[in-house]
GUNU-862285 format. One record per residue (C-alpha): residue number from 1; y, z, x. Coordinates in steps of 0.5 Angstrom, whole numbers. Each point is the difference from the previous one (the first is absolute). Example, Ala and Ser with C-alpha at 12.3 -4.5 7.8 and 13.67 -1.06 7.14 Angstrom:
@n:1, py:-9, pz:16, px:25;
@n:2, py:7, pz:-2, px:2;
//
This chain:
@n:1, py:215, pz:213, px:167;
@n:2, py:6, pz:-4, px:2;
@n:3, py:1, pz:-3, px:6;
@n:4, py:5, pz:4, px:5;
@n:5, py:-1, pz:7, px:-4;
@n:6, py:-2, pz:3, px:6;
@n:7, py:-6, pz:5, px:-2;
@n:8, py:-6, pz:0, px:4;
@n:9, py:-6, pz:-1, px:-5;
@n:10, py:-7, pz:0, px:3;
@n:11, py:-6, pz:-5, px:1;
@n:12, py:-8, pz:3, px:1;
@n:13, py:-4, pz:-4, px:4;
@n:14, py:-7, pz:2, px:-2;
@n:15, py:-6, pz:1, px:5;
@n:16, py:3, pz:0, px:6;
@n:17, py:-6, pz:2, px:5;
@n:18, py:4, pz:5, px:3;
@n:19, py:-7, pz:2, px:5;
@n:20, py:2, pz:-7, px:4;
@n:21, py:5, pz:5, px:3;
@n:22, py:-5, pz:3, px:4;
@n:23, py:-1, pz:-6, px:4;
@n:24, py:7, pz:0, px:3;
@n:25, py:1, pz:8, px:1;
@n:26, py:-2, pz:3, px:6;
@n:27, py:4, pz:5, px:2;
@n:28, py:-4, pz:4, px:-4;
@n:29, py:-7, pz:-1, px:0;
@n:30, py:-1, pz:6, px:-6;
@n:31, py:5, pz:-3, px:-4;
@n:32, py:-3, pz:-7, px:0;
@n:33, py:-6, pz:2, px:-2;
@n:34, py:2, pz:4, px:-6;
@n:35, py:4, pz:-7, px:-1;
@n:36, py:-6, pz:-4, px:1;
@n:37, py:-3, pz:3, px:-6;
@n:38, py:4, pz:0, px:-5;
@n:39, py:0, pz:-5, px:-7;
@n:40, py:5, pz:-5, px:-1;
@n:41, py:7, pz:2, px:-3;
@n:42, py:6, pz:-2, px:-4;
@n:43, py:5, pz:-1, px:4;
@n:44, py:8, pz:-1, px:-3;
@n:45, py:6, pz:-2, px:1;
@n:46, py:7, pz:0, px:-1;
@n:47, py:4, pz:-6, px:-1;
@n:48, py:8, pz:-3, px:-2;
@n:49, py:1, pz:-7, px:-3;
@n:50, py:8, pz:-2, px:2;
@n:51, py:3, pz:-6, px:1;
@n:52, py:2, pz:-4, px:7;
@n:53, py:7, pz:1, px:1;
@n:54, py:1, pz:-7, px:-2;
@n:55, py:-2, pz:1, px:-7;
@n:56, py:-5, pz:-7, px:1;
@n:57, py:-6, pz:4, px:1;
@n:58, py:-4, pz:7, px:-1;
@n:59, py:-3, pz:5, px:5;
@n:60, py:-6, pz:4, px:-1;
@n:61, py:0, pz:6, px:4;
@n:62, py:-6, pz:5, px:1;
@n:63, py:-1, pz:6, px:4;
@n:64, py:-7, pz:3, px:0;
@n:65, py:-1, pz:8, px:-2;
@n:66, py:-3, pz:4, px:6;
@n:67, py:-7, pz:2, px:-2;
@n:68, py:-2, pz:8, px:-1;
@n:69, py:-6, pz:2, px:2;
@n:70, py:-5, pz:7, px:0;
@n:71, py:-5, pz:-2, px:5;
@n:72, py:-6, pz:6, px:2;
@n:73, py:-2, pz:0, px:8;
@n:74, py:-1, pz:4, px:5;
@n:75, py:-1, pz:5, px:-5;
@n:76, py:8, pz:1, px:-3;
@n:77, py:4, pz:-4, px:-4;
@n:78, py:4, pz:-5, px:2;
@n:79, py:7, pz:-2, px:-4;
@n:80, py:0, pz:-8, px:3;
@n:81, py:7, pz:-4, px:-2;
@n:82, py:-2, pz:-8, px:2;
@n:83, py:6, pz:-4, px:0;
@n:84, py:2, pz:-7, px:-1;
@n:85, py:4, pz:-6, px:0;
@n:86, py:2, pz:-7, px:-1;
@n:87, py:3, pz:-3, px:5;
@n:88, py:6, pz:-1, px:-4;
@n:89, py:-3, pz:-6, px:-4;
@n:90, py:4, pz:-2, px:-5;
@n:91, py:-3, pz:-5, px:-5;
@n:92, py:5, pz:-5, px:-3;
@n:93, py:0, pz:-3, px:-6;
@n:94, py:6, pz:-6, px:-5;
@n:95, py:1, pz:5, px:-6;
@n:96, py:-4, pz:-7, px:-4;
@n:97, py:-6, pz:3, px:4;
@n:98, py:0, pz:8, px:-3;
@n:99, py:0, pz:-4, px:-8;
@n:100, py:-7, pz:-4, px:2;
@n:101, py:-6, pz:4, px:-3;
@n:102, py:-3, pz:1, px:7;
@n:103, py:7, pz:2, px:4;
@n:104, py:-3, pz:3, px:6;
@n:105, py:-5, pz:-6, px:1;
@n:106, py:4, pz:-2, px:5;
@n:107, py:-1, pz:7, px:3;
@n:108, py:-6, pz:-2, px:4;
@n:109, py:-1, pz:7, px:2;
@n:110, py:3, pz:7, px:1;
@n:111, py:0, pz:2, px:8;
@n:112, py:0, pz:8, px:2;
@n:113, py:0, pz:2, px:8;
@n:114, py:-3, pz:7, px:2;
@n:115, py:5, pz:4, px:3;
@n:116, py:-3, pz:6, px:1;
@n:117, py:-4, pz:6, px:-2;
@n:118, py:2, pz:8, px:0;
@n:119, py:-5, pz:5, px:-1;
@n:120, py:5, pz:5, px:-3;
@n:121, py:7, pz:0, px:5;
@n:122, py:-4, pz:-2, px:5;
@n:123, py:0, pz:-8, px:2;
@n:124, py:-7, pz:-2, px:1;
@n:125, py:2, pz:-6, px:2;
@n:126, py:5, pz:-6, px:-1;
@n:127, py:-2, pz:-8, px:0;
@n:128, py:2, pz:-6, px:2;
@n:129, py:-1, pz:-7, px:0;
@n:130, py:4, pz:-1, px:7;
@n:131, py:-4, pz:4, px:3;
@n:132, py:-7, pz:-2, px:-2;
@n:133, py:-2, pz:6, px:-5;
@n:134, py:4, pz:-2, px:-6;
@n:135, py:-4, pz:-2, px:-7;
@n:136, py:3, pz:-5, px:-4;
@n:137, py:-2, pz:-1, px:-8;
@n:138, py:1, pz:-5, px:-5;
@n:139, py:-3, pz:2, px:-7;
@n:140, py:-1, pz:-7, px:-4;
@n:141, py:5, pz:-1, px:-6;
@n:142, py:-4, pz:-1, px:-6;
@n:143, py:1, pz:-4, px:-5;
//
């Protein structure tokens, strides 16, 4: 892969404690409690590499994948989407960086906002930080 080849390839964060989400979502107690109950999950991403405009420096982009889910309650199935972002963190590195064995170790961590979660077309319920019931992840990079 080259810088600036404009694909977006993709990244795994491994055991995200995905039941931690029923802590926020009340608009739906069933819901939260099926949340409550599961193992923890991978969770992936997509990311870019690119270069600034000036050419010095090099940006690292990613955008988190929405989560699909088959949850058991109130004695149906429930097609659940949870969606995600990342606050449109940027992560810059000087090109020198990206030849060092451990290129991302400036990275100290990847950030994932919770969005919102669907339970098929239908909003369940939309997250904010602003408005005080958002939820804020930040997987440690390790190297």
């Amino acid at each position: 892969m080259t810088v600036g080849d404009y694909d977006l390839r993709s990244i795994a964060m491994h055991k995200f404690p995905i039941s931690i989400l029923s802590n926020i979502v009340d608009a739906d107690a069933d819901l939260s409690k099926a949340l409550a109950s599961l193992p923890d999950m991978d969770l992936s991403a997509k990311y870019h590499i690119n270069y600034e405009t000036n050419y010095t420096d090099i940006l690292f982009y990613i955008q988190p994948n929405a989560l699909y889910l088959t949850l058991n309650y109130r004695g149906a199935d429930h097609h659940i989407r949870i969606e995600f972002d990342n606050s449109n963190r940027v992560y810059c590195f000087h090109p020198k960086d990206l030849e060092k064995q451990h290129a991302f170790k400036s990275v100290n961590d990847i950030v994932m906002n919770l969005l919102a979660i669907y339970n098929g077309a239908k909003l369940v319920q939309k997250f904010d930080l602003w408005e005080g019931n958002g939820m804020y992840v930040m997987f440690d990079i390790d190297n």
